[in-house]
Structure formats: C-alpha cells, structure tokens
N, C-alpha and C positions, 0 to 999 in steps of 0.2 A: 223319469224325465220331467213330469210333472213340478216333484219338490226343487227340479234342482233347475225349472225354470222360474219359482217362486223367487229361491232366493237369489236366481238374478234380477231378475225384477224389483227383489227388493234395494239389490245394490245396486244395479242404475238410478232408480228415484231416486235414494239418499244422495249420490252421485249428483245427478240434477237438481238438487235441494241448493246445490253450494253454487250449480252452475257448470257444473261439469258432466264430462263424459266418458264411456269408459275408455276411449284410447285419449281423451287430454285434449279433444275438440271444444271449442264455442261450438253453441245450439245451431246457428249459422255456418257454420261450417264446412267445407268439402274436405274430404280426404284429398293426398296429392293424385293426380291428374295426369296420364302421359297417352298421347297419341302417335301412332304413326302411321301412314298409307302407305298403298302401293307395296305392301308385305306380301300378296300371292300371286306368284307372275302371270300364270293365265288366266286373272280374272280380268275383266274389264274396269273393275276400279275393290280397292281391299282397303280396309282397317283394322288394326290392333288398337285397343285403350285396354289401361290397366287404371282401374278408380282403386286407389286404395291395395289389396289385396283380392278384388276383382277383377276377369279379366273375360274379354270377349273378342270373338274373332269373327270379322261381318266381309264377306265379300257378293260382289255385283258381278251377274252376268246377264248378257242383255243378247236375246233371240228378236228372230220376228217372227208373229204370229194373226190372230185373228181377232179386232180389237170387240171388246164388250158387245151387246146388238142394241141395247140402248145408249152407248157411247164411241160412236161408230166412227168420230173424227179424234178420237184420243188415244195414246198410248196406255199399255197395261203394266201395273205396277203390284207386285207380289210379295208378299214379308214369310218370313218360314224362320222358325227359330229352334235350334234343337241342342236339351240339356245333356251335354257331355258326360256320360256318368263319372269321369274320372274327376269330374269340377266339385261333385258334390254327393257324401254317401244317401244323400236323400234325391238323387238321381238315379232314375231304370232308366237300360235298355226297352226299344219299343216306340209306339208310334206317339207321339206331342200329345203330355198329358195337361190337364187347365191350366198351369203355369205357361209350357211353352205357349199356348194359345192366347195367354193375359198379354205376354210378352209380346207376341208378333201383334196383337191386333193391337195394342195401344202404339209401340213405332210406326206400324201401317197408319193408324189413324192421324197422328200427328205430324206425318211426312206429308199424306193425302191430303187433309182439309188444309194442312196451310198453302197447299199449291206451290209447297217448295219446288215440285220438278215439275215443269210448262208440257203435262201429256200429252197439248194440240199440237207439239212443236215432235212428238214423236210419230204422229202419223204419216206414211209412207204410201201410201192409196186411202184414201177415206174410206173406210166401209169395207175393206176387204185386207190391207196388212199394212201393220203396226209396229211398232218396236213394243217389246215386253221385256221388262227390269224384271229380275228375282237379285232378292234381296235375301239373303243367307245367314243367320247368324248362329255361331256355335261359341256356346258359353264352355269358355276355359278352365276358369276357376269362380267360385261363389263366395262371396264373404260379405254379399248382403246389396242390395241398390241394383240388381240387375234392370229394373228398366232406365235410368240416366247411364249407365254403360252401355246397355243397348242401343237409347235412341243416338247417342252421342256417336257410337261407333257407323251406326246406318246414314247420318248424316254427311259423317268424314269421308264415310266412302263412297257415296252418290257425290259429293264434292272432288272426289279424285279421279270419277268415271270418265274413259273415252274410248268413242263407238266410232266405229268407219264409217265413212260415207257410203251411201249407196246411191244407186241411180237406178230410174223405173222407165223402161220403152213403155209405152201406151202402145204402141202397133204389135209388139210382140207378149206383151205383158209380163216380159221378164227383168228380172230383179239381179242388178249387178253391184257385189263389194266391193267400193274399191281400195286403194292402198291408203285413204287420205284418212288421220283420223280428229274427230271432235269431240269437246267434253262436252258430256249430258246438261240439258238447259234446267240450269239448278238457280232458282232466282231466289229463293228466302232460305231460311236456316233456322229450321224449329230444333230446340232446346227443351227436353223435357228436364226438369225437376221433381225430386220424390223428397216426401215430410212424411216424418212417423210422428203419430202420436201416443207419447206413453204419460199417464196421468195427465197433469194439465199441462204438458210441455210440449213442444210441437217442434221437429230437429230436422236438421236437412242433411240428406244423403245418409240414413239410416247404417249402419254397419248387420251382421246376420246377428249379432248377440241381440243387438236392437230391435232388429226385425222380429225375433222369436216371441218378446214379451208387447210389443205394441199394441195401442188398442184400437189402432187405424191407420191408414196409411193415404197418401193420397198423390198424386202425378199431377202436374201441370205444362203443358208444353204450349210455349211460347216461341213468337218470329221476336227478328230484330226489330219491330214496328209495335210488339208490345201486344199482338193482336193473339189469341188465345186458340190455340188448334185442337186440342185432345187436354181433356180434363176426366183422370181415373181414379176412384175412390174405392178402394179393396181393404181383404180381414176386418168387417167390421166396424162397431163404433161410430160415432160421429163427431163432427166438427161444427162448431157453433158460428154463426154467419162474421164475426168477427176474426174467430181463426184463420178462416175460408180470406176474407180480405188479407191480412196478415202473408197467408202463404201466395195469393198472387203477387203481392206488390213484389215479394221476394225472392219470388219463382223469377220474376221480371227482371231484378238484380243479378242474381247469382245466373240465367243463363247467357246473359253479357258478357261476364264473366266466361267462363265455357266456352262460347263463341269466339272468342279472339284467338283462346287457345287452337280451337279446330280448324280456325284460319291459318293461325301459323304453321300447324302441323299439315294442312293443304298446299301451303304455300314453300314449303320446306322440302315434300314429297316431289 
C-alpha cells in the first residue's frame, strides 16, 4: 500500500505541475453537486447529496426533552454520524470510530456557533422541556470530502424540517401536539468547505485518491455574512498564514456557490 501510494503521489504532483487533476478538475473546483430533501417520510426533515462519487444520507428528528442545566432557555441540538461499512472497505461495524467523531463534531460545531437554528426559539417551558434536534447522518458511499457532504446535507435537511405545534397548560402542566405544523427556525446557513494540501498546492473538495497522499487538510465553515463558524485542520502538516488567507477568501466563494444550490434543492422539496 505504501509503494503504491508513493506513486500516486507522485502522479498527482506531476499532475498539479501542469495544473491539473486526477479527474480533469481546476485546483478550484467542486465535483458536480446534487441535492435533494424530504427523501425519508417519517423523518421530520431528510437529505440526500451526492458530491461527486460521494454520497450521504442525513435525516432530522426532533423529541422533546430536558434542555442542558446551564442552558435552561434553549433547545438541544445533537449530530451522530455513522460510517456505512458498505460506503467504504475501510469502514467497521461497531461503535463511531475518530472519523465518525471528526465528522459529527465539526457539522455540530458549525451549525452550533453560527446560530444557524434560533435554540431560544425551541424552548417550550424554560427550564424544564425543550425541543431536541438529532441530527443523523449515514455515509453511503466515500470517494473522498465527507465533511462538505456532510455539513451540506445537515444544513439541507435542518432547512426542510417541520415540527407540530404544540401547546403547554400551565394549570395542568401538560403538553399537547397539535395537527399544525412549522418549519424549524433556521436563520443562517453555514457552508463548510474542505482544501487538501499536497506539496505546495492547496485544492478544494479533495477526491479519496487525493485525500490518501495529502499532507493537510483543512475545513472552513462559513454563513452567508462571510462570518466564520468552525475552522478544522486534520492529517497533519501545516498551512503558511498566506495559504490560511487564500483558503478563507475561497471558502467565502465557493460556499455561495453551494448555498444557492441548497436553496434551490429546499425550495424545490
């Protein structure tokens, strides 16, 4: 495995010498891109993306429960990701090994800090119950960029969520569903982007040939305001403060890009 990651490595760099890449991409590049929601009936909101030759399958379901004890007026918001073995032979059965865990906690964190979903807006008694989001993701197939299929698919599908109303007696303290329903209070839309870096080339949305020889990698999730929610640097290596510049302004671009797509594929579902 070793030699015969060498001499990939060596024919991508030659490859990126001329400007190219192994499937015929610019350095800038995404692979094609297809979205679609509302794919699993009884969740309360689902997404399908296939980036490429990747593929993820993200659905929402939304309980109530008992909200955090130091965030006792917000709703609870949960990420779980779990690798398919049949998506990838370097996937076990068994309990979410450091990848699952890279994967949920960077979508968690970049859904979380941008305040894309308004969690004061999901409190139903302050202090005693709460709506709680799980956020589900099961990876399909792997061909490389699982975290912009993931966070892409988590956002599509928090964007297609809707929950029933409920109503709370204060005299009886009971909790009634009712038939009406609303979509989850989703005000921003973070976009992560992922850059591999292999020699001194720095490429977006990495494919798994890519992934294999790089000698860093790095995530950047961005709102539509440009404002920066979850920044993950993984395998290694480092980025020179110019690179670092470079990949935000572009992170910036290309999840604009993204964005409109997930709009339309919101808007279409």
């Amino acid at each position: 495995m070793d030699v015969m990651a060498g001499i990939m490595r060596d024919h991508i760099i030659n490859l990126l010498k001329e400007g190219k890449r192994v499937d015929g991409r610019g350095l800038e590049d995404y692979r094609d891109l297809e979205i679609k929601v509302n794919v699993i009936e009884k969740a309360e909101g689902s997404a399908w993306v296939r980036l490429g030759n990747t593929q993820v399958l993200v659905g929402i379901k939304v309980d109530m429960g008992e909200p955090f004890p130091d965030l006792p007026e917000r709703g609870v918001i949960t990420t779980n990701v779990e690798l398919v073995p049949l998506a990838s032979p370097n996937f076990e059965p068994g309990p979410p090994d450091e990848n699952a865990i890279e994967l949920a906690r960077v979508v968690d964190r970049g859904i979380r800090e941008s305040g894309a979903v308004e969690l004061e807006k999901l409190a139903i008694v302050p202090g005693k119950l709460v709506r709680v989001i799980f956020v589900d993701v099961h990876v399909l197939d792997h061909d490389g960029n699982l975290l912009d299929a993931t966070g892409i698919g988590a956002i599509a599908a928090l964007l297609s969520t809707k929950v029933p109303k409920v109503a709370y007696n204060e005299e009886t303290e009971e909790v009634e569903v009712l038939d009406e329903y609303e979509p989850l209070p989703v005000s921003k839309i973070p976009i992560p982007v992922t850059f591999a870096k292999i020699g001194s080339n720095i490429l977006v949305d990495p494919v798994l040939d890519e992934e294999r020889v790089m000698d860093g990698r790095l995530t950047i999730t961005t709102d539509e305001n440009g404002m920066i929610s979850s920044v993950q640097k993984g395998e290694g290596g480092s980025f020179k403060l110019e690179e670092v510049i470079y990949a935000v302004d572009t992170a910036i671009k290309k999840a604009a890009e993204i964005r409109e797509k997930v709009l339309e594929a919101v808007n279409a579902g």
